[in-house]
C-alpha positions as CSV (number, residue, x, y, z in Angstrom):
1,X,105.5,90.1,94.1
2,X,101.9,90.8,94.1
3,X,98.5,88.9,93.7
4,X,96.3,89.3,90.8
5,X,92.6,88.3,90.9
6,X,93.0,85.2,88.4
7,X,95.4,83.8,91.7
8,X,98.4,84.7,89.4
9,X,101.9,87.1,90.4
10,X,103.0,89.6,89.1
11,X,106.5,90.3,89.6
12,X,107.5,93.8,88.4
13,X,111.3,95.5,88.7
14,X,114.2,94.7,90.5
15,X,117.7,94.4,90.0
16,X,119.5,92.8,87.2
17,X,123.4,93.8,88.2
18,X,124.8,92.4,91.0
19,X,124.4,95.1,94.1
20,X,121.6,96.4,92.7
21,X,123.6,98.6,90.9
22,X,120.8,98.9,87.9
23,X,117.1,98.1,87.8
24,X,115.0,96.5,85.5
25,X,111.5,97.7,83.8
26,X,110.8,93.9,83.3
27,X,107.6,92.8,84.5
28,X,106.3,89.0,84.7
29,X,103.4,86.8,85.6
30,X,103.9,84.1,87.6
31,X,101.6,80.7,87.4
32,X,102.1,77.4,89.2
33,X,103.1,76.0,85.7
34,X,104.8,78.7,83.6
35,X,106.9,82.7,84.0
36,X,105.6,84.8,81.4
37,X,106.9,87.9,80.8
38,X,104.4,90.8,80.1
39,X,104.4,94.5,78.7
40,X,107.8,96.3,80.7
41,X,107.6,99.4,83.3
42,X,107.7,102.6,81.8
43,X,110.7,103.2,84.4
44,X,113.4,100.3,85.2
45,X,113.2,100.8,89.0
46,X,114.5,99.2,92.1
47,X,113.6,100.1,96.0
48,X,109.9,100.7,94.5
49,X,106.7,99.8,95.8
50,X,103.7,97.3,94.6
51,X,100.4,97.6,96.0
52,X,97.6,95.5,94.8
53,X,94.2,98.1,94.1
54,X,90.9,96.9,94.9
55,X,89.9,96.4,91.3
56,X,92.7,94.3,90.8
57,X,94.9,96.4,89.3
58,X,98.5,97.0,90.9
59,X,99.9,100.4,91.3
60,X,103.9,101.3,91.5
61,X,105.3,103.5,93.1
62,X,109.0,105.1,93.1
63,X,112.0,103.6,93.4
64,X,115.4,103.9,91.7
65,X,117.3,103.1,88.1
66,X,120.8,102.4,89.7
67,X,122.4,103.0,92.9
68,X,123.8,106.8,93.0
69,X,121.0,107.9,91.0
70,X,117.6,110.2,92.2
71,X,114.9,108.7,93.5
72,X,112.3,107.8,90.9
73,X,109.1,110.2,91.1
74,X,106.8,108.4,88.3
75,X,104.1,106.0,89.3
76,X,102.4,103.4,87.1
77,X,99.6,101.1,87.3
78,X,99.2,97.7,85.5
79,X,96.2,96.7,84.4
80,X,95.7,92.6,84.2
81,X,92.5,92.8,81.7
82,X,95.1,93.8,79.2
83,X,98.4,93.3,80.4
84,X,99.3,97.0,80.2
85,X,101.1,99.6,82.3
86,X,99.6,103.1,82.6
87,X,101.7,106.2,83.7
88,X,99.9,108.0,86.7
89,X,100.4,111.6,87.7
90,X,104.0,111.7,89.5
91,X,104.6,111.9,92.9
92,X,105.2,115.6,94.7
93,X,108.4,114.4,96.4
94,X,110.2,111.5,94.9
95,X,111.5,108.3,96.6
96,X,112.8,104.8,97.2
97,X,112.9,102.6,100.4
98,X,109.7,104.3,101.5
99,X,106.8,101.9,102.4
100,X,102.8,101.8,101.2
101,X,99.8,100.0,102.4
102,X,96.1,100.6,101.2
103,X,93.4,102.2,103.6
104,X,89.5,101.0,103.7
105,X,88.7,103.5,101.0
106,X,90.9,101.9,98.2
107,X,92.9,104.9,98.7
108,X,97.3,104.1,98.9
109,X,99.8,105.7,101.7
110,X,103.1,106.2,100.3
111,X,105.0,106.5,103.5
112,X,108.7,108.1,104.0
113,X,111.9,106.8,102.1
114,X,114.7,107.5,100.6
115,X,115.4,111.3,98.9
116,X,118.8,111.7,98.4
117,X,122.1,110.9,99.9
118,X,121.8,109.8,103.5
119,X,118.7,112.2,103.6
120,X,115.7,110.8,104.5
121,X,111.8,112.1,104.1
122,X,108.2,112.5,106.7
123,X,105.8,112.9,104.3
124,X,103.2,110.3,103.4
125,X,101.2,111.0,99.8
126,X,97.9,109.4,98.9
127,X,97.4,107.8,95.2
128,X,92.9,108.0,94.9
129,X,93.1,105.3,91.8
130,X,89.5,107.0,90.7
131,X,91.6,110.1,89.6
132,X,94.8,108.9,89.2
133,X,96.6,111.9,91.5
134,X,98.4,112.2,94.3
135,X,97.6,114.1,97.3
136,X,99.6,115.3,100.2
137,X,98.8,113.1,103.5
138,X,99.6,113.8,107.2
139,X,103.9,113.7,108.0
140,X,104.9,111.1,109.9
141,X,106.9,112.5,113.5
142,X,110.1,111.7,112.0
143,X,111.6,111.2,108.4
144,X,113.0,107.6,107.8
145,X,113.2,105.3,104.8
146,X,113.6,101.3,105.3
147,X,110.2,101.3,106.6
148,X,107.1,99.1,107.2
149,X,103.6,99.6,106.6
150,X,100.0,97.2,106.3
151,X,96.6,97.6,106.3
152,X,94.7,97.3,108.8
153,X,91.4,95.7,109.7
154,X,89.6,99.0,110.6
155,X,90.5,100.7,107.6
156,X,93.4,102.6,108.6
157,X,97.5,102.0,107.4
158,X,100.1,100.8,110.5
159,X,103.4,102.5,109.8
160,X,106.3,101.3,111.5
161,X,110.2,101.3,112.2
162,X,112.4,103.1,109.8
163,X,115.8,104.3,109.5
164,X,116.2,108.0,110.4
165,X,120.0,108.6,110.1
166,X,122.2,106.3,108.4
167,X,122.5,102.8,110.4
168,X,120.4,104.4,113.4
169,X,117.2,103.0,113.5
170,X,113.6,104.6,115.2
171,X,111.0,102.5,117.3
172,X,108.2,104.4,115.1
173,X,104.3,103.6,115.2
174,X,101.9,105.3,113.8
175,X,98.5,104.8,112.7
176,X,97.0,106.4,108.8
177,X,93.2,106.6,109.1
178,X,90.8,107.1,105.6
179,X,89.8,111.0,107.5
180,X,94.0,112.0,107.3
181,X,94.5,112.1,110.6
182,X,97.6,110.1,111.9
183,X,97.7,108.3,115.3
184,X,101.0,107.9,117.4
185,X,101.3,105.0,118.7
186,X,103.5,103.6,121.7
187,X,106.6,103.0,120.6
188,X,108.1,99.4,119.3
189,X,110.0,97.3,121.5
190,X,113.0,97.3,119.5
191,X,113.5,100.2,117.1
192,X,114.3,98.6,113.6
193,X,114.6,99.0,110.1
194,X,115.2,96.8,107.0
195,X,112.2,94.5,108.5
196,X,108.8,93.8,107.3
197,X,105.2,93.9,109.0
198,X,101.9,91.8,107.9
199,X,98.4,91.6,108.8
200,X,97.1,88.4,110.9
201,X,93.8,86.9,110.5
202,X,93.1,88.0,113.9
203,X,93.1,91.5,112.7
204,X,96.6,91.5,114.7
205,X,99.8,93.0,112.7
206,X,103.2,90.9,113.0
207,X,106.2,92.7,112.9
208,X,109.6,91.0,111.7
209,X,113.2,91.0,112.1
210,X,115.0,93.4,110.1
211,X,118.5,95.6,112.1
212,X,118.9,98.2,114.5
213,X,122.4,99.5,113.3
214,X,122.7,97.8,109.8
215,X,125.4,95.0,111.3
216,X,123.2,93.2,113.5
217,X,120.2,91.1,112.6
218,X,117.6,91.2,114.8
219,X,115.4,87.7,116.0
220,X,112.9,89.2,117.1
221,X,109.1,89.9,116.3
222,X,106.6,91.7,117.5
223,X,102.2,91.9,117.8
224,X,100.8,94.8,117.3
225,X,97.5,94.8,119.3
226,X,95.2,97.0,117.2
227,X,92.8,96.8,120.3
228,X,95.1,98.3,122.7
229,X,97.3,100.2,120.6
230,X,100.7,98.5,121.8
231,X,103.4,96.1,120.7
232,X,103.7,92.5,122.5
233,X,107.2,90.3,122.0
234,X,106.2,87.7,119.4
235,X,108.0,84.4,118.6
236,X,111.5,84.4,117.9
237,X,113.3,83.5,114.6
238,X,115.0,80.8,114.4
239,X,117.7,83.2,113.0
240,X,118.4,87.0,112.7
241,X,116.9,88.4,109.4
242,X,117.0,91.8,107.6
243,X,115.9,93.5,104.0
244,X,113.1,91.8,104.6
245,X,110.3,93.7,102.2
246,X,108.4,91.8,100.0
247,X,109.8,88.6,101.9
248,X,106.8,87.5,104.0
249,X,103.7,86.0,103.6
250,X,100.6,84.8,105.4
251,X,99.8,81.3,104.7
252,X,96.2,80.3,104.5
253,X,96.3,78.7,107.8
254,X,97.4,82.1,109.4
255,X,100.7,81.5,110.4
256,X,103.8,83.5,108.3
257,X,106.8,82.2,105.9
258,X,109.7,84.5,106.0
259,X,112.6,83.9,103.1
260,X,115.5,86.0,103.2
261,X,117.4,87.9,104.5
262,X,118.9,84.9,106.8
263,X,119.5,81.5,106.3
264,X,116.7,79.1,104.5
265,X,112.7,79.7,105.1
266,X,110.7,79.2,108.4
267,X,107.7,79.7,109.4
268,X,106.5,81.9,112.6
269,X,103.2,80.5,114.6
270,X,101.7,83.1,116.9
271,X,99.1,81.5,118.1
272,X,102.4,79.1,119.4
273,X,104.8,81.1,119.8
274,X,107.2,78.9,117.7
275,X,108.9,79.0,114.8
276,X,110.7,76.0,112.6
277,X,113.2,76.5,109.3
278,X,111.2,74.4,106.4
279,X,114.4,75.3,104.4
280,X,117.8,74.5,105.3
281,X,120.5,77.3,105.5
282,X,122.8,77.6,102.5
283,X,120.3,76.8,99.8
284,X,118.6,80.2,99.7
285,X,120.0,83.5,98.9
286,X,121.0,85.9,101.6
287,X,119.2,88.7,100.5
288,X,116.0,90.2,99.3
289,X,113.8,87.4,97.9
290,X,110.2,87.4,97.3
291,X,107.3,85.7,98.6
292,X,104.2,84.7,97.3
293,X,100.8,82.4,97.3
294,X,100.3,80.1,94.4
295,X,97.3,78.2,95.5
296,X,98.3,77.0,98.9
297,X,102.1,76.7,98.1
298,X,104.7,79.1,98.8
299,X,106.8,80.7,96.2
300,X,110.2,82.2,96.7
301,X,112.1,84.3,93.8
302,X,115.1,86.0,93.2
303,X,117.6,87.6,95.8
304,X,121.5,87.5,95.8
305,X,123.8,85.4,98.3
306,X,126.5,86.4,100.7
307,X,128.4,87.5,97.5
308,X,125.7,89.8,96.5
309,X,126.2,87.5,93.8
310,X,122.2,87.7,92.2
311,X,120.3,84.2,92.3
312,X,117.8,82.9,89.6
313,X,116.2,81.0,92.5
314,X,112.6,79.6,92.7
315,X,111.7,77.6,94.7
316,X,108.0,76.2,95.5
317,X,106.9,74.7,98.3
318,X,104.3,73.1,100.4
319,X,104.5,74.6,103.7
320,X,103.2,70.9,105.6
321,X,101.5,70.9,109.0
């Protein structure tokens, strides 16, 4: 789910099988009063990526059509002056489950992911939106997909966690600056991967939840300092959380809701160190919802229960004091 100048989302892709065994090329806006469905994808995908430009477009990036198929190399961009999607030039190496933030010069890292069976990929590309192409960016130190990226308030792209053999997870941190150099980092806390990572008001990054062996939910968060270069233990969930992308948001009073991937919704307090469930457990879906601002009210879509049973949830709320 992304955010469109006008204050609208757009919610683009997906799965419509239970599994997400096929994707979708539907593509909706989202308005405190109404769903309206707009011009489809070019490419039903699922395990893409949706970044918002800074002209207000939103590019995509990736992805799959159905489980057991080849990543998706096609990219396109929607345009909200006329409700249309644009084919860009492809991507050199394609993926799914990769990650992409956008760095001070409107420029987009498209970080890692998935390539093929249980094979995994370090190269980052960058989309320039003035031309429309792909170029190749710096490789990250090792190949993972179910990663985490956001910009940063310097300009560059944080890049973290990942899965780099199948249910192993990596502690990486890297830095993506506008020049294409890449910074490492010291390591996460607690290697992870099916988790989720946004930018603070405080020019801080919060990372969240997500596994370290794909059976375990992790409970934990961590701060990334941008100041020293490190991770700090951040407040605790009130419960263990994974596939986590696209299911966090900062509220306008800084602190994060997190649906998904757990029981109900909370909301995380650095500044605290606290956390509180606003939701109760069992009337949310397990799995892979999506956040979102309308106004100052949270919106949750979609996901599938502990069936992998898809949901037609939505669900919007006033996050309180």
């Amino acid at each position: 789910m992304t955010a469109l100048p006008d204050g609208s989302l757009l919610v683009a892709g997906g799965c419509v099988v239970d599994g997400c065994t096929t994707a979708t090329s539907s593509a909706y806006l989202v308005t405190e009063h109404d769903v309206e469905r707009v011009g489809a994808l070019a490419k039903a995908r699922d395990g893409h990526t949706a970044t918002a430009l800074q002209d207000g477009r939103v590019l995509i990036v990736g992805g799959w059509a159905a489980e057991g198929q080849p990543p998706l190399s096609s990219a396109e961009v929607y345009d909200p002056a006329n409700r249309r999607w644009t084919p860009v030039s492809p991507l050199s190496t394609g993926r799914g489950g990769h990650a992409a933030a956008m760095l001070a010069d409107g420029r987009v890292v498209v970080a890692g992911g998935w390539v093929g069976p249980s094979t995994y990929t370090s190269t980052t590309e960058l989309f320039d939106p003035t031309t429309g192409q792909f170029t190749r960016g710096p490789d990250l130190p090792v190949a993972v997909d179910a990663l985490a990226a956001t910009s940063l308030a310097d300009g560059s792209v944080l890049v973290v966690g990942g899965q780099q053999k199948p249910g192993v997870a990596s502690d990486l941190a890297v830095r993506i600056y506008p020049d294409g150099t890449l910074e490492n980092l010291a390591p996460l806390i607690t290697a992870r991967f099916k988790h989720t990572v946004v930018t603070l008001a405080s020019g801080r990054a919060l990372v969240i939840g997500g596994t370290s062996d794909d059976v375990n939910l992790l409970d934990t968060t961590e701060v990334f300092d941008p100041e020293r270069g490190r991770f700090l233990p951040g407040p605790r969930l009130t419960a263990g959380r994974y596939k986590l992308s696209g299911s966090a948001t900062v509220l306008p009073d800084g602190r994060v809701a997190v649906a998904g991937g757990g029981p109900g919704v909370e909301i995380l307090d650095v500044r605290t160190g606290t956390s509180r469930a606003v939701v109760a457990a069992g009337t949310m879906p397990a799995s892979f919802s999506t956040t979102g601002l309308l106004g100052d009210r949270l919106l949750v879509l979609g996901g599938y229960d502990e069936q992998i049973q898809l949901t037609g949830t939505k669900l919007l709320l006033d996050p309180g004091d």
